[in-house]
N, C-alpha and C positions, 0 to 999 in steps of 0.2 A: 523476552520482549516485555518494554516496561506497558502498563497504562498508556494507554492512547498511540500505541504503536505495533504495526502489522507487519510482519514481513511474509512475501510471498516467492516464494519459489517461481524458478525460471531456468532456462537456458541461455545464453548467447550465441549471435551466427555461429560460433564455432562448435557449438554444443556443450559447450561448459557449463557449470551449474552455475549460477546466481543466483542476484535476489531480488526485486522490488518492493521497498518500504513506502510503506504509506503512514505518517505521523499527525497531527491535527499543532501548528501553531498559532497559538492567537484562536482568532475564528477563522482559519482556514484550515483546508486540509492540503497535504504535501506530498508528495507520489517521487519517490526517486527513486530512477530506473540506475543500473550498473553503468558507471561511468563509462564514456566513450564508445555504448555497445547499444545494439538494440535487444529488447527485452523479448523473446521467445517462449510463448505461453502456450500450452494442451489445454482443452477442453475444461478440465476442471482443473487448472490454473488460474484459466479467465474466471471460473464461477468465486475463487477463491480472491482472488484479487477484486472482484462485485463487493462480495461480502467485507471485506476488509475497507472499502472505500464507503460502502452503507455504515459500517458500525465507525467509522470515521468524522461520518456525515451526523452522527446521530452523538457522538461525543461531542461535537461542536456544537449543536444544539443545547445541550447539558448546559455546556460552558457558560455559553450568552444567558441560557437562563439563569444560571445561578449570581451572576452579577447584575 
């Protein structure tokens, strides 16, 4: 994973592993779930995907400030 990008671990209905990334473009943050599926998170998935949208949020703050 580069700079400013998260991936988190996931299932899909079918049980399959994926992923959901969270990236920051611009001053926004970006959350892309497994195409055409819904994202299927445990307990500390969800916490893992918090943390990953916090340090997201906190990178886009960087951003703005440094320009």
């Amino acid at each position: 994973m580069s700079r400013g990008e998260w991936s988190v671990g996931c299932r899909d209905l079918a049980g399959r592993r994926r992923d959901v990334t969270v990236f920051v473009s611009n001053d926004k943050v970006v959350l892309v779930a497994p195409p055409g599926e819904a994202a299927v998170l445990g307990p500390l998935d969800v916490g893992r995907l918090r943390a990953a949208l916090r340090d997201a949020v906190v990178a886009t703050a960087e951003e703005t400030a440094e320009t």
